[in-house]
C-alpha positions as CSV (number, residue, x, y, z in Angstrom):
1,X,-41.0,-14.9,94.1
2,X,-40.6,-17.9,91.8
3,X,-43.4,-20.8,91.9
4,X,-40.2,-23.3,92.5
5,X,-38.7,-21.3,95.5
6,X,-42.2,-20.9,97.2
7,X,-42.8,-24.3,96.7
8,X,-39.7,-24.9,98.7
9,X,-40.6,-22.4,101.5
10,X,-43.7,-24.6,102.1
11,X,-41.9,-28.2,101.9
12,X,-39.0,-26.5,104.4
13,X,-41.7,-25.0,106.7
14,X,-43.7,-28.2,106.6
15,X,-40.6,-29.9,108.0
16,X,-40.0,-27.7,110.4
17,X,-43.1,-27.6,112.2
18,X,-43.1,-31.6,111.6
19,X,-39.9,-31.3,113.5
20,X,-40.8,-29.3,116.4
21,X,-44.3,-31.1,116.5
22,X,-41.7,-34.4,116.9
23,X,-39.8,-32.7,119.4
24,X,-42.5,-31.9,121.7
25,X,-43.8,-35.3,121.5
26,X,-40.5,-36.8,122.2
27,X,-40.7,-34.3,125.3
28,X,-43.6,-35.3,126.7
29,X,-43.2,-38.9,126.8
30,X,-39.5,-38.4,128.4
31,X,-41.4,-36.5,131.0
32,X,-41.8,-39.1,133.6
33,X,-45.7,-38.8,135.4
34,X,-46.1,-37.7,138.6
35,X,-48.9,-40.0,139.2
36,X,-50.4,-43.1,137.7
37,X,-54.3,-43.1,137.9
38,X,-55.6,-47.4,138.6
39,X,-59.0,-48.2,138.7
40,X,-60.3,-49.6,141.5
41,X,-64.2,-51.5,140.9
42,X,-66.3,-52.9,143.3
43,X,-69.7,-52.9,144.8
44,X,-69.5,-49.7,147.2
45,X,-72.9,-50.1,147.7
46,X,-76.6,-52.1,147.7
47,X,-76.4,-55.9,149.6
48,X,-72.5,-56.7,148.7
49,X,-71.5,-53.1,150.3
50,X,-69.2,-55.0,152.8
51,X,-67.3,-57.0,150.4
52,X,-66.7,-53.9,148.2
53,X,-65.4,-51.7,151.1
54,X,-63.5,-54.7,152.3
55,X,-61.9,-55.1,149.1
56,X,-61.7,-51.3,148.2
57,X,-59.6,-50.9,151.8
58,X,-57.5,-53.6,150.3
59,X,-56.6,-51.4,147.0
60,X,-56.3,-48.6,149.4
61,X,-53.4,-50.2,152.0
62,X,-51.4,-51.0,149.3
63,X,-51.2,-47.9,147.5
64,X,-51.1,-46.0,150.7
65,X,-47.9,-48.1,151.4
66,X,-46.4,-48.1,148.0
67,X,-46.9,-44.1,148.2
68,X,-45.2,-43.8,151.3
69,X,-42.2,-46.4,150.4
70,X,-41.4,-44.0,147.3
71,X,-43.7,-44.7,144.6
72,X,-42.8,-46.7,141.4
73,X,-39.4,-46.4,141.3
74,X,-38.8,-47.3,137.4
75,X,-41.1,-44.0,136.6
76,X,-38.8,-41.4,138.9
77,X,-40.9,-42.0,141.8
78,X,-44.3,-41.6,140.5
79,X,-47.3,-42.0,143.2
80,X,-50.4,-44.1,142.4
81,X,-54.1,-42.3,142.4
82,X,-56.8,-45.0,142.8
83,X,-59.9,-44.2,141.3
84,X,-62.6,-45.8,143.0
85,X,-66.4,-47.0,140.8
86,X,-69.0,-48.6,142.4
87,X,-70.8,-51.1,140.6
88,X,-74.1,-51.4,142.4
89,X,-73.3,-55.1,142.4
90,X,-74.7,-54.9,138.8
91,X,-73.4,-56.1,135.8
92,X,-74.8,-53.6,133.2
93,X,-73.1,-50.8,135.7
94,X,-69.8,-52.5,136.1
95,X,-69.1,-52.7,132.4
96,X,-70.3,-48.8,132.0
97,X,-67.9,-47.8,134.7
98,X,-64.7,-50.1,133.4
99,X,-65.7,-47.9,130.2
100,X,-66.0,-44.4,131.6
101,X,-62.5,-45.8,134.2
102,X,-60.6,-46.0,131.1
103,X,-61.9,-43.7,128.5
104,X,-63.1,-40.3,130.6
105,X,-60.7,-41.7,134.1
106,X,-57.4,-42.4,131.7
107,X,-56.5,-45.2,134.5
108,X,-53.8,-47.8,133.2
109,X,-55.3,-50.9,134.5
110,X,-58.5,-51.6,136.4
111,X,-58.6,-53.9,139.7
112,X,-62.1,-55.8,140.8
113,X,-64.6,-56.8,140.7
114,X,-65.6,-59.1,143.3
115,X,-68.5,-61.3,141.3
116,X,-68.1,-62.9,138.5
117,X,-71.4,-61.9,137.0
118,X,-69.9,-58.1,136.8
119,X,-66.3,-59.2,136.2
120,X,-67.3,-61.1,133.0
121,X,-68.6,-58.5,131.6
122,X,-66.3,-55.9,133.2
123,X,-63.3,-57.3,131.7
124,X,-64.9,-58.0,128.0
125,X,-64.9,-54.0,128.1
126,X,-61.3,-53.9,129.3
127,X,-60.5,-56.4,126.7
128,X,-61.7,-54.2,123.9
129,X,-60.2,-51.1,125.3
130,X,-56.9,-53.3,125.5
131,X,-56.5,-52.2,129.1
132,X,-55.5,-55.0,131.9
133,X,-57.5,-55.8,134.3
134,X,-56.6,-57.7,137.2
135,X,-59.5,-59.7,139.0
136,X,-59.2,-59.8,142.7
137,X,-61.8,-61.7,143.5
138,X,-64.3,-63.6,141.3
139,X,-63.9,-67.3,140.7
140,X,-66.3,-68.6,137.4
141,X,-63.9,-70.5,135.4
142,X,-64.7,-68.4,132.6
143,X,-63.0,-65.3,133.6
144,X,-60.3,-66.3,132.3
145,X,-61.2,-69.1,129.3
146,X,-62.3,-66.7,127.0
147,X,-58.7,-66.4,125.3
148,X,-58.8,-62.7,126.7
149,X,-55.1,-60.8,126.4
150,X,-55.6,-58.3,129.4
151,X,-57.6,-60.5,132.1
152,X,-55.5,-61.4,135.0
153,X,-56.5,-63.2,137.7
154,X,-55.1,-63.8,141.3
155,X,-57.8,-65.6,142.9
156,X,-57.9,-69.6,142.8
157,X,-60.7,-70.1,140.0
158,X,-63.7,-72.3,140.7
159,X,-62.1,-76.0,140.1
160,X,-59.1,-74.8,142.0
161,X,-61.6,-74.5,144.6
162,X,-63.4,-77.8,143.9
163,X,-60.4,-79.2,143.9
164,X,-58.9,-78.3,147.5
165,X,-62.2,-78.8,148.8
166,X,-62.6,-82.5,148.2
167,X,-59.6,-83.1,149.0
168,X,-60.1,-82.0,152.0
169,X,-63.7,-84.4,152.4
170,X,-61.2,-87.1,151.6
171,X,-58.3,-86.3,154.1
172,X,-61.2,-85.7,157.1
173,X,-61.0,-89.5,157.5
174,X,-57.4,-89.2,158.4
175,X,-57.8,-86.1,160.4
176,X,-60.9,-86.9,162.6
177,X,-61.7,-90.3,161.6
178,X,-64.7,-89.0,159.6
179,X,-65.7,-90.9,156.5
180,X,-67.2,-88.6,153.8
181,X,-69.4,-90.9,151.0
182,X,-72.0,-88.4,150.1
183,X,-72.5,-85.3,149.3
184,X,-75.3,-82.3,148.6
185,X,-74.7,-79.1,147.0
186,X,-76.6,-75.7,148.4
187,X,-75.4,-72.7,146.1
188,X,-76.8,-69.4,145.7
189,X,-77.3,-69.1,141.9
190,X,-75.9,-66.5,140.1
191,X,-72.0,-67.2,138.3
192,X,-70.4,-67.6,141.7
193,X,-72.6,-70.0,143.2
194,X,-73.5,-72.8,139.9
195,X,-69.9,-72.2,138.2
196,X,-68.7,-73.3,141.7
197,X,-71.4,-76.1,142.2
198,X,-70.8,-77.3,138.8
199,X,-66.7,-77.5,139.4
200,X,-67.6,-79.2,142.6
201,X,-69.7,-82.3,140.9
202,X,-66.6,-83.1,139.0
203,X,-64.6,-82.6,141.6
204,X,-66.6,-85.1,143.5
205,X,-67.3,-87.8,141.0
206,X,-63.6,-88.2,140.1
207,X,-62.6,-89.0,143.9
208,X,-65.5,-91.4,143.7
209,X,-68.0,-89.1,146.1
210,X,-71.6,-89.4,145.3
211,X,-73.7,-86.4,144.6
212,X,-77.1,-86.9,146.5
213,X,-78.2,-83.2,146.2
214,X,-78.2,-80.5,144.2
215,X,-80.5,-77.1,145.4
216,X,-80.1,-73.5,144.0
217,X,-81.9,-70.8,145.2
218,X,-81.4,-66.8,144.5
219,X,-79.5,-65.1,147.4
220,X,-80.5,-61.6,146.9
221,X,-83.1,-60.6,148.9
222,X,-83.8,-63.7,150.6
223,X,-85.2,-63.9,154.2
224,X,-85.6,-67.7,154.8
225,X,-84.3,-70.9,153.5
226,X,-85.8,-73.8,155.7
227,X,-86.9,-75.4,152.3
228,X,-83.8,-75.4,150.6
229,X,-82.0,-76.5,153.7
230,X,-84.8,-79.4,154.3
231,X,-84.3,-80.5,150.3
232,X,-80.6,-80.6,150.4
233,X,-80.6,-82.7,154.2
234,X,-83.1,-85.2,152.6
235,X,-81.1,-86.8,150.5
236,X,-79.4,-88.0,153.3
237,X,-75.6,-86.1,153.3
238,X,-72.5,-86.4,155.1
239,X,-71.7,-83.1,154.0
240,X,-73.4,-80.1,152.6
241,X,-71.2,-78.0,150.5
242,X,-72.2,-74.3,150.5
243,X,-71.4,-71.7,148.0
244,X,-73.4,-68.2,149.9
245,X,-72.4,-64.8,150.1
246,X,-73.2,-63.2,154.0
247,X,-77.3,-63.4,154.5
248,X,-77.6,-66.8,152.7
249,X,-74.9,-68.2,154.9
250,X,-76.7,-66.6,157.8
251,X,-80.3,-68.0,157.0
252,X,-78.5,-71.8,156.7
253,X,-76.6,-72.1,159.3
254,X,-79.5,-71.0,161.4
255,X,-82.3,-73.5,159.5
256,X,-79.2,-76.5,160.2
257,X,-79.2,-75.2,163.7
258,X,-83.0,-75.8,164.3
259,X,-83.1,-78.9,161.8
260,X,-81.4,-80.6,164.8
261,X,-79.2,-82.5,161.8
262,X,-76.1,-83.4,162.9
263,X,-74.6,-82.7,158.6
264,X,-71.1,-81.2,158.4
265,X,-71.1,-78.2,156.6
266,X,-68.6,-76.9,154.6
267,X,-69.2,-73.3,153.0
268,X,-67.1,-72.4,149.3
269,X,-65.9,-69.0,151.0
270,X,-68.7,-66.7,150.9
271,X,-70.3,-65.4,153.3
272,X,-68.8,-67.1,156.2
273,X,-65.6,-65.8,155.9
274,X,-67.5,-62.4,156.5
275,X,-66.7,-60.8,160.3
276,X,-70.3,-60.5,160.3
277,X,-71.4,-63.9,160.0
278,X,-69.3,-64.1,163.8
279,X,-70.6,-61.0,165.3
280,X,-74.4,-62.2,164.0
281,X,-74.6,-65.4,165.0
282,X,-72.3,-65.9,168.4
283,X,-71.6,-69.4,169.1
284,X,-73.9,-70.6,166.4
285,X,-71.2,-69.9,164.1
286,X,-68.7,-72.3,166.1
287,X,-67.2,-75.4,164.1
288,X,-68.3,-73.5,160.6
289,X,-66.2,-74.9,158.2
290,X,-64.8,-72.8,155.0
291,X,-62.7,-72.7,152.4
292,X,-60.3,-69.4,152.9
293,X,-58.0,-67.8,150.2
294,X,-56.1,-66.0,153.2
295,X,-55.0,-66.1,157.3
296,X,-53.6,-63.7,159.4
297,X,-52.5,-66.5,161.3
298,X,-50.0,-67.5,158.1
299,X,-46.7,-66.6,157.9
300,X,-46.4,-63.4,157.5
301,X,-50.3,-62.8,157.8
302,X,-50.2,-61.2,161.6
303,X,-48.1,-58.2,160.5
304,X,-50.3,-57.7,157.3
305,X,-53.2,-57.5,159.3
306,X,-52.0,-55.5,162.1
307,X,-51.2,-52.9,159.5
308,X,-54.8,-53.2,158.2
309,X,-56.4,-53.2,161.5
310,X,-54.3,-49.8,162.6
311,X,-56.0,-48.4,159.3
312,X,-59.3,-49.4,159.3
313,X,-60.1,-50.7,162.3
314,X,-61.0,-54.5,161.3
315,X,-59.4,-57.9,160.6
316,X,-58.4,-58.5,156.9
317,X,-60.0,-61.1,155.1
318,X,-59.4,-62.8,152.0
319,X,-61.3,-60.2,149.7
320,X,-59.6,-57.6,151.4
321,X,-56.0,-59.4,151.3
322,X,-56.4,-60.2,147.2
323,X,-57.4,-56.7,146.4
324,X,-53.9,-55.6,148.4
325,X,-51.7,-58.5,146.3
326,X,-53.5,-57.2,142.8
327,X,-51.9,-54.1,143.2
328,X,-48.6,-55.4,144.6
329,X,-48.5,-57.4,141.2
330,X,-49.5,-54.0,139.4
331,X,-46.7,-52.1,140.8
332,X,-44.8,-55.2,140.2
333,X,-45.2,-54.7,136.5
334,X,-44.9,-51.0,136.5
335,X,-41.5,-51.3,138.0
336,X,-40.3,-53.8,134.7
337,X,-42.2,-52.5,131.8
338,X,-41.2,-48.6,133.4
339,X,-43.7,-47.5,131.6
340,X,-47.6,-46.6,130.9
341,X,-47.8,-47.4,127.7
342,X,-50.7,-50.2,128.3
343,X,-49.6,-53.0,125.9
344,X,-46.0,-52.8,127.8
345,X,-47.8,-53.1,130.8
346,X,-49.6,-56.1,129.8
347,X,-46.7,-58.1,128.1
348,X,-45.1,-57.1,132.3
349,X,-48.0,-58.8,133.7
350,X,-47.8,-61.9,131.6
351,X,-44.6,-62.8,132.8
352,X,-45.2,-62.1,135.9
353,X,-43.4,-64.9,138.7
354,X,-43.2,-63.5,142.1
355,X,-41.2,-65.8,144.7
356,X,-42.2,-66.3,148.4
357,X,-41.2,-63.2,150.5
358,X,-42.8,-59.4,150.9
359,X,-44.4,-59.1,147.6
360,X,-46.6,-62.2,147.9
361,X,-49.1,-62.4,151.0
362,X,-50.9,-65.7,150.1
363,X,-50.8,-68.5,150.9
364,X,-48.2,-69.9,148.0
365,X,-44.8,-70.5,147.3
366,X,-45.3,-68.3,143.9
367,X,-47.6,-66.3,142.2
368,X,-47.5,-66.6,138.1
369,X,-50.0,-66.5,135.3
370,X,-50.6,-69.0,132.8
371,X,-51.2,-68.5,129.3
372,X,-55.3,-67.7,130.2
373,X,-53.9,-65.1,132.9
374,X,-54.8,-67.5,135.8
375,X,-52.4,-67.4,138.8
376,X,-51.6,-70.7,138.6
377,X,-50.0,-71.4,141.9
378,X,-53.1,-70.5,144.0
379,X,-54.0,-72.1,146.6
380,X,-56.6,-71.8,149.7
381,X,-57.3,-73.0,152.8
382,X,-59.8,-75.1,154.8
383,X,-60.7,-72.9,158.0
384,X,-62.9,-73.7,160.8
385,X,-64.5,-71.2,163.3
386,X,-63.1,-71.9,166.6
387,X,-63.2,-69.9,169.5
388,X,-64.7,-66.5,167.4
389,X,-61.7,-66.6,165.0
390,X,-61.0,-68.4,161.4
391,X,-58.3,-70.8,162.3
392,X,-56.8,-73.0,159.4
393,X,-56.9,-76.7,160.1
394,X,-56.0,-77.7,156.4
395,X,-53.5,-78.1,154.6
396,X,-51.5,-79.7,157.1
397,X,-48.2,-77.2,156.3
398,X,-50.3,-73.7,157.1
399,X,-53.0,-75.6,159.6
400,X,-52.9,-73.9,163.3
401,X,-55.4,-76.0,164.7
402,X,-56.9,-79.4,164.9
403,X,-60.1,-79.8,163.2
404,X,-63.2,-80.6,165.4
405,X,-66.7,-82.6,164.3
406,X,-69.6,-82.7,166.4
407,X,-71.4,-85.8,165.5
């Protein structure tokens, strides 16, 4: 056999298994998946276990439901698996599980994290994996300033907060005839707690408030805070804004309680949005004010959380009710990208505009993410503890109840 015609037998081979190596890859992309893995990350355990489960039962309702309703119809029906990592409420663990998630897990986009101190770095890993992640919860205004492609956030960030909170100081006067000139700031002190206090002095100097007080302390582990509490009430406050997570919130409200201080307080919601903070403290926690990101007593809200309540056999809160939009929004972009290819599903979740009705459960008359992957429409609530329940009393539009001062 001639050097010329074995040369061809090689080229003609070479194409052949080229071809067939083509063919099978054109195959198994056309095959559609039977199930699309999505990474759920929270703290499942240590001193945040609560919020974690909350917001893991969130994840879970949703996909439950989406499951049951068909699937994602753009991928022939295709059911979602979530894959749950806990991230100890550590920062170091959350970024080595968003790695091992998308690298050994193969999910298509990761939900979480609850604090910003583990979504920051969380989402730099999902960043350079180019995998979206979609925060739930976490509110550092940093998330998502860092020029990030795959961050997306449904949660108001911390000056949305800042924002709807003094404007609420500055609307008291009209609803209770309560004048609000000064102001001290109590935070617990990791990313939640100063990017919130430091949103809220800006907040507060624009409107013309005056910042008498600012006290940090570190939340973890703590078991009294009578000092903190004394600092912040001698400067002389009409209001004491809080920024706490569930013991901290605890520990003040009980050291305002035997301070004898008649200061309103107004907590950033942490941990007084917590069904704990209620079943702990009784009537102490009457009149609690709080900012909310979510009611069951909004429209719409009372079914949600009937469904949640049949399922897992509490209320839903705000953690839990963000966790269930992040992966409406998913399957939102699932559906328009019809694929898994992850920088299709990204380009989906930047355009992203979902109108008031089924698919959006808070409190907005859209949900849409800016060019920093911030849901720019969100908004929140002022609720007040009255009678054992979280009632809204502000805005005016979504308020069920007056508000009430004791002075």
């Amino acid at each position: 056999m001639g050097k010329i015609r074995r040369r061809k037998i090689r080229v003609f081979l070479l194409v052949l298994l080229l071809v067939v190596v083509m063919g099978c890859q054109r195959d198994k992309e056309g095959i559609p998946p039977d199930k699309i893995k999505v990474g759920a990350l929270f703290p499942l355990s240590g001193d945040l276990k609560d919020k974690g489960t909350d917001s893991a039962n969130g994840v879970r309702l949703a996909a439950e439901e989406i499951n049951r309703a068909g699937g994602i119809a753009a991928l022939d029906g295709a059911r979602m698996e979530i894959v749950f990592a806990d991230t100890r409420g550590k920062p170091e663990v959350g970024a080595k599980e968003t790695e091992r998630l998308i690298k050994e897990e193969g999910v298509v986009a990761v939900v979480g994290t609850y604090q910003s101190s583990v979504t920051k770095p969380a989402s730099q890993v999902a960043e350079k994996l180019k995998t979206p992640f979609i925060v739930s919860i976490s509110i550092a205004d940093i998330i998502t300033e860092r020029g990030f492609r795959h961050t997306f956030r449904i949660q108001p960030k911390a000056k949305f907060y800042a924002r709807d909170q003094v404007q609420f100081l500055k609307d008291l006067e009209k609803l209770a005839g309560f004048s609000v000139k000064r102001v001290a700031l109590l935070h617990e002190n990791t990313d939640f707690g100063t990017s919130a206090a430091l949103a809220q002095k800006a907040a507060l100097r624009a409107h013309g408030l005056e910042v008498v007080a600012e006290v940090g302390y570190k939340a973890e582990g703590v078991t009294n805070l009578h000092k903190e509490v004394a600092q912040a009430l001698a400067a002389r406050p009409d209001v004491i804004l809080t920024v706490t997570y569930l013991m901290d919130s605890i520990l003040i409200r009980r050291a305002l309680a035997e301070s004898g201080a008649a200061v309103l307080m107004v907590d950033t919601a942490g941990g007084t949005v917590s069904p704990e903070y209620i079943q702990i403290l009784g009537p102490l926690a009457e009149g609690t004010l709080t900012m909310a990101e979510y009611s069951k007593f909004a429209a719409g809200g009372r079914e949600l959380n009937e469904r949640f309540h049949k399922r897992f056999g509490v209320d839903i809160t705000g953690d839990s009710a963000h966790a269930y939009q992040a992966v409406l929004v998913l399957k939102d972009a699932l559906e328009r990208s019809g694929s898994l290819e992850k920088d299709r599903l990204r380009e989906a979740l930047s355009t992203t505009d979902i109108p008031k009705g089924p698919q959006l459960v808070l409190p907005a008359e859209r949900l849409r993410f800016d060019k920093s992957g911030q849901n720019e429409f969100a908004q929140l609530y002022v609720v007040q503890i009255q009678d054992g329940e979280l009632a809204p009393v502000w805005p005016a539009q979504y308020a069920t109840a007056k508000v009430k001062i004791n002075r």
